[in-house]
C-alpha positions as CSV (number, residue, x, y, z in Angstrom):
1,X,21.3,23.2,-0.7
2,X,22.4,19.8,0.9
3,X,22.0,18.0,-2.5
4,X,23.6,20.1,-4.8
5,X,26.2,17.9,-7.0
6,X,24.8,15.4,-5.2
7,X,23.6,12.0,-7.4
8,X,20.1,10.9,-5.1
9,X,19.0,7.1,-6.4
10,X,15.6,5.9,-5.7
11,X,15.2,2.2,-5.2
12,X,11.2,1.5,-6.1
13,X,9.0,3.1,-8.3
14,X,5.6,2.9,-6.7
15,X,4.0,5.9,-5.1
16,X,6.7,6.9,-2.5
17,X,8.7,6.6,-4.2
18,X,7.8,8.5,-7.6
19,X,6.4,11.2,-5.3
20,X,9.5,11.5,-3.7
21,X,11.5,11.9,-7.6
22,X,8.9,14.4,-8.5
23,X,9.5,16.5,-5.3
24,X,13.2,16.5,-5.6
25,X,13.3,17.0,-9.4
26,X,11.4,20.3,-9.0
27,X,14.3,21.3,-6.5
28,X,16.7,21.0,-9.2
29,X,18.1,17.5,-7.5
30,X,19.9,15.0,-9.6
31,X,17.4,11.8,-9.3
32,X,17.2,8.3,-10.6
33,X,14.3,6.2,-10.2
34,X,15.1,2.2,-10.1
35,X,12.3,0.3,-10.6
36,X,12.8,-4.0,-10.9
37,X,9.3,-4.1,-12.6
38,X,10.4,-4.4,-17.0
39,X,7.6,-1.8,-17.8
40,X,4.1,-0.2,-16.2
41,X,2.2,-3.4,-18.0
42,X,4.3,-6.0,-15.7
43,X,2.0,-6.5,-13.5
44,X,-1.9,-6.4,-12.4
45,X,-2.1,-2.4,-11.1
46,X,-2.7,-1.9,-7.4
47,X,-6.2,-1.4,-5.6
48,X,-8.2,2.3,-5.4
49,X,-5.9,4.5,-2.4
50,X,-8.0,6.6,-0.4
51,X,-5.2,9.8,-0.5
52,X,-6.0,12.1,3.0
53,X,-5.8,16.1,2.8
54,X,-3.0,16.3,5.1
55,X,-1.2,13.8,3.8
56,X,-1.2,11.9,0.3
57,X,-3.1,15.1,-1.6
58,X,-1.2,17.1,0.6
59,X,1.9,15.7,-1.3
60,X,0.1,15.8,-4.5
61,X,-0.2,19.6,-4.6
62,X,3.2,20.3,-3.4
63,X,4.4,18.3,-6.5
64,X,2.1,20.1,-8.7
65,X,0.3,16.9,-9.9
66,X,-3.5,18.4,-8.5
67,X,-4.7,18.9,-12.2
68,X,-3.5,15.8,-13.2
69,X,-4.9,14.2,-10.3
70,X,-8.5,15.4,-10.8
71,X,-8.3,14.5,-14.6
72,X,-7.2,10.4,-13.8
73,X,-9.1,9.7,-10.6
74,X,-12.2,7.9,-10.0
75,X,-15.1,9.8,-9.2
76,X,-17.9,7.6,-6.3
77,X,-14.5,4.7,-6.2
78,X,-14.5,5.6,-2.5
79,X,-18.3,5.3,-1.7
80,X,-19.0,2.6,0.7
81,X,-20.9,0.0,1.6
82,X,-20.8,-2.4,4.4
83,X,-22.9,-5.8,4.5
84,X,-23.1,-8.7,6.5
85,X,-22.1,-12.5,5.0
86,X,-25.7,-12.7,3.3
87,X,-24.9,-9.6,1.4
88,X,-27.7,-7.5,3.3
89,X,-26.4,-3.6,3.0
90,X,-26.6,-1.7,6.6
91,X,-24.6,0.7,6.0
92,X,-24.3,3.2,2.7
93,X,-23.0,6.7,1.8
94,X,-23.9,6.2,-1.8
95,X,-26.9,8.4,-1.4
96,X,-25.7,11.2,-0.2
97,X,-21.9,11.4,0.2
98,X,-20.5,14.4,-2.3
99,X,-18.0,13.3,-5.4
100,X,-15.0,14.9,-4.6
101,X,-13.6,18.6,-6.2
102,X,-10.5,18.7,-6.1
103,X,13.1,10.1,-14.7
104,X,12.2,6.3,-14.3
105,X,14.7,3.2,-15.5
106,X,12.4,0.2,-15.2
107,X,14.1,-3.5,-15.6
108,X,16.1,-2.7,-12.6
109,X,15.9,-5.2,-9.8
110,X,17.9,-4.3,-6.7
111,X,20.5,-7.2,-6.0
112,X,22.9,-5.1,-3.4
113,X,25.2,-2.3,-3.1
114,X,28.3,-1.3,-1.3
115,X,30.0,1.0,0.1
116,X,32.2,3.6,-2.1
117,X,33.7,6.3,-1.4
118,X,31.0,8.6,0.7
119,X,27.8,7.1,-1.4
120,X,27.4,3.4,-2.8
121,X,27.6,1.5,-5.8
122,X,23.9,-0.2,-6.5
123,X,24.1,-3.3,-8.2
124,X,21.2,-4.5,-10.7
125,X,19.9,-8.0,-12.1
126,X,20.3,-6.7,-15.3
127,X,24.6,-6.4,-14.8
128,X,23.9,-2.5,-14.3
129,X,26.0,-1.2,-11.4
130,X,25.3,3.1,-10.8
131,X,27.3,5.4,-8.1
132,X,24.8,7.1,-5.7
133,X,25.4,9.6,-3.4
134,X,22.8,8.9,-1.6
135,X,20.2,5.8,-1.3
136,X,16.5,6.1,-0.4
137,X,14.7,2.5,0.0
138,X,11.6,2.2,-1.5
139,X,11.2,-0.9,-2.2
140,X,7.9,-1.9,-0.4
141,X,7.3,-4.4,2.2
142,X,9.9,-7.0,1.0
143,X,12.6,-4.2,0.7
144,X,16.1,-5.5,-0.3
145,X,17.8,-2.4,1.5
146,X,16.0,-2.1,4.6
147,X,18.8,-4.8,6.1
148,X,21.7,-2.1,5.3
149,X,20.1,0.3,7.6
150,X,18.2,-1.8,10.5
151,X,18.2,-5.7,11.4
152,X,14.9,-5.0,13.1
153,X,12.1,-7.3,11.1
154,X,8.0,-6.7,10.6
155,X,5.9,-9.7,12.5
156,X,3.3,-11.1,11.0
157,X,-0.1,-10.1,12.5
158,X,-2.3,-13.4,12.2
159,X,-4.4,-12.2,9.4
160,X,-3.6,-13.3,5.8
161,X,-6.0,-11.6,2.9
162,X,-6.2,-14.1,-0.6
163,X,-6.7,-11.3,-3.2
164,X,-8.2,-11.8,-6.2
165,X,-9.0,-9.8,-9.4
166,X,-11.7,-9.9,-12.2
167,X,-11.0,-7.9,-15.6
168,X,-14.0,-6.7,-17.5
169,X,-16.1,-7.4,-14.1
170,X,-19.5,-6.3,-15.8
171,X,-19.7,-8.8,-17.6
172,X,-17.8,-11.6,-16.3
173,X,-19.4,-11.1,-12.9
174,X,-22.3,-9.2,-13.5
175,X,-24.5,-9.7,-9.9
176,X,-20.2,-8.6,-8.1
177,X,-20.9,-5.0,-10.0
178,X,-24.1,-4.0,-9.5
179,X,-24.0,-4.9,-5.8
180,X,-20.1,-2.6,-5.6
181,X,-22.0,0.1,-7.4
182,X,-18.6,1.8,-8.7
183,X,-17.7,2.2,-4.8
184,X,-16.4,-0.3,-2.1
185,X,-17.9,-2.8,-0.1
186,X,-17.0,-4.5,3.5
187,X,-18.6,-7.6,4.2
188,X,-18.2,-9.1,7.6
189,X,-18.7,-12.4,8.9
190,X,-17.5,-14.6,12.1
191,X,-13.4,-14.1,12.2
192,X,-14.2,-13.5,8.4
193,X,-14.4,-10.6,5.7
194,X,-14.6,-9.8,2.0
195,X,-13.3,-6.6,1.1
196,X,-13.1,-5.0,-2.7
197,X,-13.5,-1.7,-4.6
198,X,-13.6,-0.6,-7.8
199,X,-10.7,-0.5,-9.8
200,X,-9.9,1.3,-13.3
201,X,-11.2,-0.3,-16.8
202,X,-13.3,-1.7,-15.5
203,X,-12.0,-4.0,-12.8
204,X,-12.4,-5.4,-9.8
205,X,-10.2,-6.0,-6.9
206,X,-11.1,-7.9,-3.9
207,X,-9.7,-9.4,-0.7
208,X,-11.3,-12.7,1.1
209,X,-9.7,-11.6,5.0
210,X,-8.8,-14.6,7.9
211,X,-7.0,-15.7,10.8
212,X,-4.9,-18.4,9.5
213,X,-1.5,-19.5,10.7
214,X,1.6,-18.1,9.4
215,X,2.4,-20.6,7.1
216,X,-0.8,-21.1,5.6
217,X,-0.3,-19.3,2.4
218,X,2.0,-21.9,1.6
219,X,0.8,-24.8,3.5
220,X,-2.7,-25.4,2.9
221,X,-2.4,-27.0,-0.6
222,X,-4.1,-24.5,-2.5
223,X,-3.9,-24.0,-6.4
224,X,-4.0,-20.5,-6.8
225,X,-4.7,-20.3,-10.3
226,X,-7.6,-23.2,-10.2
227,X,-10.8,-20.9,-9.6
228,X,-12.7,-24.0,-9.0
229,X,-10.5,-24.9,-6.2
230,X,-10.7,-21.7,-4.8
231,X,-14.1,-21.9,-4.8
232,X,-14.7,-25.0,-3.1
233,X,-11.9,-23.5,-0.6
234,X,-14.4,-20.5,0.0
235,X,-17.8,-23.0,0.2
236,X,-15.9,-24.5,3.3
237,X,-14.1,-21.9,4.7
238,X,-16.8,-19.2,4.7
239,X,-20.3,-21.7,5.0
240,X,-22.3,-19.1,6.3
241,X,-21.7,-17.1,3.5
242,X,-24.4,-16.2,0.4
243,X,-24.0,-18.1,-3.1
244,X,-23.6,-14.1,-4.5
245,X,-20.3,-14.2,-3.5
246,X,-19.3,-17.2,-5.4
247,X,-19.1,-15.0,-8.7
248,X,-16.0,-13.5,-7.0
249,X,-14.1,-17.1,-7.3
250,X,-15.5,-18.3,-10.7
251,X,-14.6,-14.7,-12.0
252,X,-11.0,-14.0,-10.9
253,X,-8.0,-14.1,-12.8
254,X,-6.0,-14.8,-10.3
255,X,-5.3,-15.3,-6.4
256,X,-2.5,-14.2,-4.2
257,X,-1.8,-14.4,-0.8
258,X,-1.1,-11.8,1.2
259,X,0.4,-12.4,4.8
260,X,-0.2,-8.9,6.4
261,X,3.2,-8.0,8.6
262,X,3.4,-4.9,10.7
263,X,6.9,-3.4,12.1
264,X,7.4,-3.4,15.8
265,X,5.8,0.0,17.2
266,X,9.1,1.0,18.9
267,X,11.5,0.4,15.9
268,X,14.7,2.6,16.1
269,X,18.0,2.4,14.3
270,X,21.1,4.7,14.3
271,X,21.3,6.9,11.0
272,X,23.5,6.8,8.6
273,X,24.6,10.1,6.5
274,X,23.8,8.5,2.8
275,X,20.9,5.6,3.2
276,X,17.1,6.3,4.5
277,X,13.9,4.7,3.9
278,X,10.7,5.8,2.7
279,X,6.8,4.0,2.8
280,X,6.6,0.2,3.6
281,X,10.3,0.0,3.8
282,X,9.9,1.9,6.4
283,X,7.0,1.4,8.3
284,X,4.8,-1.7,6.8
285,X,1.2,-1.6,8.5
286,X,-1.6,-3.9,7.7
287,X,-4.2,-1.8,5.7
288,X,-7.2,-1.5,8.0
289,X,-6.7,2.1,8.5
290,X,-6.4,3.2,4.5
291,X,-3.0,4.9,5.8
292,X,-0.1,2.9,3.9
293,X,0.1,4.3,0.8
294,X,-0.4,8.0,2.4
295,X,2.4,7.6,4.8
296,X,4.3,6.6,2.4
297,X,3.3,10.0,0.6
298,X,3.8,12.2,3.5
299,X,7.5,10.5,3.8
300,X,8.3,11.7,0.1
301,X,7.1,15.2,1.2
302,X,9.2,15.7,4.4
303,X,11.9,14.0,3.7
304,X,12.5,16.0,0.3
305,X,11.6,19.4,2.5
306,X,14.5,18.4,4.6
307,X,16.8,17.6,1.6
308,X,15.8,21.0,0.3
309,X,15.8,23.1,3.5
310,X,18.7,25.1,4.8
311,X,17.8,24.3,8.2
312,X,20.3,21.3,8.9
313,X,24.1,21.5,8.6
314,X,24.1,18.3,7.0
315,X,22.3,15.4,5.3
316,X,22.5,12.9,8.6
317,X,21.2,16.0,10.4
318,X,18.6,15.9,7.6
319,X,17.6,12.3,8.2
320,X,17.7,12.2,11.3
321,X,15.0,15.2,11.4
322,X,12.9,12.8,9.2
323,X,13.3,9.6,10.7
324,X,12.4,10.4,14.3
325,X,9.4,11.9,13.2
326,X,8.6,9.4,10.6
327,X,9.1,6.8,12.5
328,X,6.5,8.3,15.1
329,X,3.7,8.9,13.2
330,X,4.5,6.0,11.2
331,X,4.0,3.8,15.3
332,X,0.8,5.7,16.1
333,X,-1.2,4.8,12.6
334,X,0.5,1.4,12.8
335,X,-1.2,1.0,16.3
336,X,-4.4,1.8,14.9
337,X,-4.2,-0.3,12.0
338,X,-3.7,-3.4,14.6
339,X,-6.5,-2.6,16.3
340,X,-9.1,-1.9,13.2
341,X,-7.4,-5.4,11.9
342,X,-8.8,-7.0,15.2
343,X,-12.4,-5.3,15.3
344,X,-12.4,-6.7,11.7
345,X,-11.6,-10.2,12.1
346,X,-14.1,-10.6,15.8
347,X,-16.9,-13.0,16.3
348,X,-18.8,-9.1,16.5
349,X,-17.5,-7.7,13.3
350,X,-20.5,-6.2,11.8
351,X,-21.1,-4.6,15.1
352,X,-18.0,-3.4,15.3
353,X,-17.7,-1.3,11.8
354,X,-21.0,0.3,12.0
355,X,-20.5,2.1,15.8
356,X,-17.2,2.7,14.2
357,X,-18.0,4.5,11.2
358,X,-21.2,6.0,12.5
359,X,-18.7,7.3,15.4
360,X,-16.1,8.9,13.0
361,X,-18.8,9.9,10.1
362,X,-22.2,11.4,12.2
């Protein structure tokens, strides 16, 4: 096998790159997992991923995690409703759509590496440095080692989504939970949308989606942690919209920006024989297709079959396998997460998301 004696470190911890670990460590591979985050309570946990059969579960059951998986998810999380600004449904699938069947060192932030030898010393925040044989970037959309591979940068897309989230959302925005119903809703407006879904005990997450320039997240003179603020923000921003919606801004925790960048389409670089990259390192897409986090799945399962395969004479052979073909499904679902950003953010929104998902679900 390529890896054998081979010391593989993982830069990220988030689903790529965990699935990635898990894959490998069944192989027998030596892995280390690097994550910059001090423990799993560092920070608020991410929104409900819709994983696809041929990709995200498909890595799921190769990692032997389907049991697990069936005893942690949430059942109905990814029924769906989509409304107009005025909160009026016209489109549901809670009524009949089927509930489905079916080594980690944290306090490690990534400050840079070099070369040694045939492999790299990593250097950490916290004064760690570790030998690797090999490096694999997953490290999200802001990745730290993406720039030791490729120069080539992700533009920003126009759209910017202010995410918010409320804890104990039954009762601290009562009218928000019985209209999400456990499930998801899309609300679209003129240029504008709301998006959130249901998250785990109990919470909520949600996403207020615009236009705005790309400076705006830091511009417009916003207090992110002063709900009322954010309210009065929303009143002007969104007139049209219903007073039910309000509860979202009096409710939340907190806000964050979120400037939604895409990588060119026809990104290439040269590969190297002991550095790759996985999931938004990769490939970041906005997330108008529900594809980023499986993408970044699928990359964990091809690349480790090509790590474990004794197809290719070497691990540059190996990469190179996985990149070119990463990189091209990565381009097509990036395309089509451009265009569902645009049909989302039209003057015709609401029009637009019902032919498409009476198109794609009749």
């Amino acid at each position: 096998m390529l890896l054998t004696s081979k010391k593989v470190a993982i830069i990220g911890g988030g689903p790529g790159g965990l699935t990635l670990a898990r894959l490998l460590v069944l192989k027998g591979v030596d892995v280390s997992v690097y994550e910059r985050d001090v423990d799993r309570n560092a920070r608020v946990q991410g929104s409900p991923l819709d994983l696809h059969d041929e990709s995200g579960l498909a890595a799921i059951k190769k990692a032997g995690l389907l049991e697990e998986f069936k005893n942690n998810y949430m059942a109905g999380a990814d029924r769906m409703q989509i409304m107009n600004e005025k909160a009026v449904v016209f489109y549901s699938d809670h009524g009949h759509k089927e509930l489905a069947d079916f080594d980690s060192e944290w306090d490690n932030q990534f400050i840079s590496m070099r070369r040694e030898g045939e492999g790299w010393l990593v250097e950490f925040k916290n004064g760690k440095i570790e030998y690797a044989d090999l490096v694999i970037a997953a490290d999200g959309a802001n990745s730290k080692i993406r720039s030791y591979l490729t120069k080539v940068e992700a533009f920003y897309t126009g759209i910017t989504m202010l995410e918010g989230t409320i804890y104990d959302a039954e009762n601290k925005a009562p009218d928000i939970f019985k209209l999400l119903k456990g499930g998801k809703i899309m609300a679209f407006g003129d240029n504008q949308n709301i998006l959130m879904g249901q998250k785990g005990n109990g919470e909520i997450g949600f996403y207020a989606s615009i236009r705005v320039d790309e400076n705006w997240s830091f511009e417009n003179g916003l207090d992110y942690k002063n709900s009322a603020q954010l309210l009065s923000w929303f009143q002007a921003t969104y007139p049209e919209w219903s007073a039910i919606w309000y509860e979202l801004f009096t409710s939340a925790a907190y806000f964050v920006p979120r400037p939604i960048s895409c990588m060119p389409l026809d990104q290439s670089w040269e590969t190297q024989c002991n550095l790759t990259l996985i999931g938004d390192a990769a490939h970041v897409m906005p997330p108008f297709a529900g594809e980023g986090v499986n993408m970044a799945m699928l990359d964990a399962l091809e690349l480790s079959e090509v790590l474990t395969s004794s197809d290719f004479s070497s691990i540059k052979d190996a990469f190179e396998h996985y990149e070119i073909k990463m990189r091209e499904r990565a381009s097509k679902m990036a395309k089509e997460s451009l265009v569902n950003g645009d049909r989302m953010h039209a003057t015709d929104a609401l029009e637009n998301m019902l032919l498409f998902f009476q198109k794609h679900l009749s």
